[in-house]
Structure formats: structure tokens, C-alpha cells
Legacy VTK file of the C-alpha trace (Angstrom):
# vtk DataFile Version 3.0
C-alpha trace
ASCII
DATASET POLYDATA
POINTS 212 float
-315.972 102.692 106.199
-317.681 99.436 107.292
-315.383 96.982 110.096
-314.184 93.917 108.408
-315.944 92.114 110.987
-319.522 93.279 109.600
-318.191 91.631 106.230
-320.296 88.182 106.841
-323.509 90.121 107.071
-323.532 92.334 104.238
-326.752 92.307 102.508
-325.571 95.849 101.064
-326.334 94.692 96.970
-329.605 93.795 96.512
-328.765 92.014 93.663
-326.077 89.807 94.957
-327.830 89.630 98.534
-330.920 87.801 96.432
-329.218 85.800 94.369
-327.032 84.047 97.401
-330.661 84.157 99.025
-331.777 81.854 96.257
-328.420 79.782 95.777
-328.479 79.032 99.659
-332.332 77.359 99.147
-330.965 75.380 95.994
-327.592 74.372 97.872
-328.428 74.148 101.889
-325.005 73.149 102.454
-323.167 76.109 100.692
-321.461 78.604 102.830
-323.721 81.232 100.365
-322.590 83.977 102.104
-319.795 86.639 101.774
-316.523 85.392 101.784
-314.111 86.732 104.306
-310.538 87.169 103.366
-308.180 84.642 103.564
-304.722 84.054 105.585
-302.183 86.369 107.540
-302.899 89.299 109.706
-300.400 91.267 108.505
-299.425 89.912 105.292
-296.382 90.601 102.912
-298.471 89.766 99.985
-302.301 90.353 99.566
-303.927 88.577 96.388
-307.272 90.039 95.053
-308.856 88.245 92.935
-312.173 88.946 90.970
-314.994 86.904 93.413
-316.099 83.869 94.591
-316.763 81.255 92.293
-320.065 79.096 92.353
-318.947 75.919 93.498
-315.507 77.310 94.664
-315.259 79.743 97.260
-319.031 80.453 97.324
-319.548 76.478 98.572
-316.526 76.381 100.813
-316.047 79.945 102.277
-312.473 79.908 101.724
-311.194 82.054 98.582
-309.956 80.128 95.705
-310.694 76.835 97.500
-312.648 74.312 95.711
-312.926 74.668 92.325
-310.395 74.582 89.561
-309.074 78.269 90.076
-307.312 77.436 92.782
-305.897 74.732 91.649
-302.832 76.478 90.041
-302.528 79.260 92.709
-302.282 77.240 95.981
-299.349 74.698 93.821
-297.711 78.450 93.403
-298.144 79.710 96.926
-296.844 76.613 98.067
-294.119 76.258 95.830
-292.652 79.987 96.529
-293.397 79.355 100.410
-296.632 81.202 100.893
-298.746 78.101 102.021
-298.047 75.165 103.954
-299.767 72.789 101.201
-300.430 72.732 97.924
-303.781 72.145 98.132
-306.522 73.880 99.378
-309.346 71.216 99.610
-311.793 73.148 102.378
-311.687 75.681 104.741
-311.246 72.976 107.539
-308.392 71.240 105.853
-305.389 72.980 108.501
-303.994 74.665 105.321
-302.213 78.153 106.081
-300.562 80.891 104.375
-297.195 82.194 105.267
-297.190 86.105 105.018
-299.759 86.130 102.513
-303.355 86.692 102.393
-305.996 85.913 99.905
-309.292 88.135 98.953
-311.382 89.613 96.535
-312.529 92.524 94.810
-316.126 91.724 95.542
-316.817 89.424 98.316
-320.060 87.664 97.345
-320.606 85.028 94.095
-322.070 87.250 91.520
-324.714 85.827 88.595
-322.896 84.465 85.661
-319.736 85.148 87.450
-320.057 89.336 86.400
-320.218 91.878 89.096
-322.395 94.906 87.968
-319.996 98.469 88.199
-322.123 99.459 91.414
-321.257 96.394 93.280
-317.012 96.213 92.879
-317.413 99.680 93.520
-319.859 99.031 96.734
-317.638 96.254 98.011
-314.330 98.244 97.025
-314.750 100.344 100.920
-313.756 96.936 101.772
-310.765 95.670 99.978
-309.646 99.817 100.694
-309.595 98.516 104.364
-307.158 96.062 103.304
-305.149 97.827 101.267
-304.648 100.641 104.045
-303.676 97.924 106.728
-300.547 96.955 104.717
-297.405 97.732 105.812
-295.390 99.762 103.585
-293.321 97.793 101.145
-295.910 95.034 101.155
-296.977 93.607 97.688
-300.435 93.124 96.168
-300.955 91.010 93.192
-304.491 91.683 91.476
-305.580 88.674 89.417
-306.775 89.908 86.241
-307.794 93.305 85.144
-311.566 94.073 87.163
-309.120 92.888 90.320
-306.517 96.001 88.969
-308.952 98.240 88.415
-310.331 97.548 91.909
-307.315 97.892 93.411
-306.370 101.184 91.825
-309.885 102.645 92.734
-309.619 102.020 96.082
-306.484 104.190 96.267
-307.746 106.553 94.129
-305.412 106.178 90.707
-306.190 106.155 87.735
-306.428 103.315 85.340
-305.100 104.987 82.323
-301.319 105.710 84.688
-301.382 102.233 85.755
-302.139 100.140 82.670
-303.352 96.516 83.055
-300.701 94.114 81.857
-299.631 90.435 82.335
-296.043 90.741 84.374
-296.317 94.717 85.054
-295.269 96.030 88.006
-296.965 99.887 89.650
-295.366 101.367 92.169
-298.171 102.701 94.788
-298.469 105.288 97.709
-296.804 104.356 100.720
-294.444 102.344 99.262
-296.769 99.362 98.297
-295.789 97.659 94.828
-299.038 96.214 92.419
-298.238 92.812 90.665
-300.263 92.088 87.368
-301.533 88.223 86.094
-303.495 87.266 84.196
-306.259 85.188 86.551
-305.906 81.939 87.199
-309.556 80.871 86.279
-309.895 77.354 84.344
-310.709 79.381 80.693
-306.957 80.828 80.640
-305.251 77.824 82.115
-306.889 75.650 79.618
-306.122 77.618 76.679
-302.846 78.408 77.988
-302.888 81.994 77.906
-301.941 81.745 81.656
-299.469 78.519 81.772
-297.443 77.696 85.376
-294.527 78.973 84.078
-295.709 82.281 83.427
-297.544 82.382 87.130
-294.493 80.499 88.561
-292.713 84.016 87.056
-294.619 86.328 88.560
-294.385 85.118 91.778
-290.494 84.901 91.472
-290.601 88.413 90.989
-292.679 89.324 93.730
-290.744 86.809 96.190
-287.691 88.232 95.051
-288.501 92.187 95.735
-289.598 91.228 99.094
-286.455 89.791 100.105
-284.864 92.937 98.896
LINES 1 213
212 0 1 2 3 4 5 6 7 8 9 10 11 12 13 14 15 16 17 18 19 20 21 22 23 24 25 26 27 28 29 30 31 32 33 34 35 36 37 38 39 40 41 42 43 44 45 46 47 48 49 50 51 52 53 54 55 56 57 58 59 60 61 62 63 64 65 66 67 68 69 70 71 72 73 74 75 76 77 78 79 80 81 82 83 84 85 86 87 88 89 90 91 92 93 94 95 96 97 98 99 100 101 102 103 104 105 106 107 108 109 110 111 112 113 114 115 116 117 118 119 120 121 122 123 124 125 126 127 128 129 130 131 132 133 134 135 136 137 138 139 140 141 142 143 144 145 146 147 148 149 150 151 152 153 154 155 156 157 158 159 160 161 162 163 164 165 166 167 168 169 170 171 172 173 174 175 176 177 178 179 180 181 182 183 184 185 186 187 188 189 190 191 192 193 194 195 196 197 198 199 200 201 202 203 204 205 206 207 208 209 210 211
């Protein structure tokens, strides 16, 4: 299983190891690289999101900082007292998250924004790092359903026991508890099939099981 602290030279996809090759000449003063998880050592709550967006994560090298996807999702963390700010402008910008940590199910910006099978499921010895250095009773919230899926696969369960699902809840080995939303990417704010108050309710949820 590869150490978390090989994760900023991965060049383990070809395909994704080229294309940041190629986005780094175009935009010299991207980050381009993999981007490392976000946040708390030892984190309550670990949100996994798809991957790093073009001119989001991909140009900062902070997850979910940048573009519009984060928008919505730092408000949230701040508002439920996972982040010191609301806003998460760059990765130099003193913002921190309180018991909470922020990654994704594959680590570098994929073309068109779609990971190929082989790559979540290259990337996925990764985010099973994470998910083992939990502590039990800690909550993971997978933003949208290839972040699920991911999730489940590095534990080894099967999708069709733990069905994707706006709001669901899984219970998961060693006491850890899987939170579904739908992701917070512009497309689903915009049309509103992801409005606050439906995020805002999730994280209630989640806030309130961990003071349980």
C-alpha cells in the first residue's frame, strides 16, 4: 500500500500523469500535480469527493478550493463548525478545518472531469489508507455516487448492500458511519437538485451523531 507521503509524486496513471504533464505547460502557475488531502490528522469527519477540478483544486492544491464547488461546502463546514472560515480562497489563505478533513476519490484532475474505472480503482489504495486511519465512530461523507462507490470498494462492500442515495446513512466495519449527498459541483447547485438546505441537512445529521 503506497505512504501518503509518496502521494505528490504519483505518476502511477499514464493517462492522468500526461494530461497534468500537458496542463502544467499550458498553466505554469498551476499546482498540476496530485492533490494531497486536506485538514485534520485525525479527523471526526473525512469528505471524499470525486477529484480535483480544473481551475479548482487542480490550480490551487487545496481540495474544493477555488472554483465554484467549494463554494457551498466551505459556507457548510463553517456554518456546522468544521472550518474556521467560510471561504476557502487558496491554500495559503490560514483557513483550517476543525475535526474534519477533505479528499478525494482520485487525487489528480482527470480529462473532461471523468476518471477511467482503472484509475479510481488505482488511486482507491489511497483513500483505503484513509479510511483505515479513522478512529472508530468517525464519519465519512462521500460526495456523490463515484465518491460512494469508492468508498465502499476500498472496504470491500458491495454497492448493491449499500445503495447510493441523497440523505442515506451505511453503517460500516469498525464502527465508521457513510453519509450520502448529492455533490456539490456548480451543475446541481444551479439546477437546484442540491440546494443549501438540503446540504445544510446532511450535515446536521452527521454533526448531530457525532455528538452522540
Amino acid at each position: 500500500m503506497p505512504a501518503m507521503s509518496d502521494l505528490l509524486d504519483c505518476r502511477a496513471c499514464k493517462r492522468l500523469a500526461g494530461f497534468l504533464d500537458e496542463v502544467r505547460q499550458e498553466n505554469p502557475g498551476y499546482h498540476a500535480r496530485p492533490v494531497v488531502p486536506f485538514g485534520a490528522d485525525n479527523p471526526r469527519l473525512l469528505i471524499v469527493g470525486l477529484a480535483p477540478g480544473m481551475h479548482g483544486a487542480n490550480r490551487t492544491g487545496r481540495p474544493f478550493t477555488g472554483d465554484h464547488a467549494g463554494i457551498l461546502l466551505y459556507e457548510t463546514l463553517h456554518t456546522f463548525g468544521f472550518a474556521s472560515r467560510p471561504v476557502s480562497e487558496s491554500a495559503s489563505d490560514g483557513l483550517e478545518l476543525i475535526g474534519c478533513r477533505i479528499t478525494n476519490a482520485v487525487k489528480c484532475l482527470p480529462p473532461a472531469n471523468k476518471p477511467e474505472t482503472a484509475e479510481i480503482k488505482q488511486c482507491n489504495t489511497y483513500l483505503k489508507t484513509e479510511l483505515l486511519s479513522l478512529k472508530p465512530d468517525a464519519a465519512v461523507l462521500a460526495l456523490g455516487n463515484i465518491a460512494h462507490a469508492a468508498v465502499l470498494m476500498a472496504l470491500s462492500l458491495k454497492p448493491t448492500t449499500h445503495p447510493f442515495g441523497h440523505g442515506a446513512v451505511h453503517d460500516l466495519p469498525r464502527s465508521l458511519r457513510l453519509y450520502d449527498s448529492y455533490h456539490c459541483s456548480r451543475y446541481n447547485t444551479q439546477t437546484r437538485r442540491l440546494t443549501t438546505d438540503m446540504f445544510h441537512a446532511v450535515f446536521a445529521r452527521i454533526k448531530a451523531d457525532l455528538e452522540k
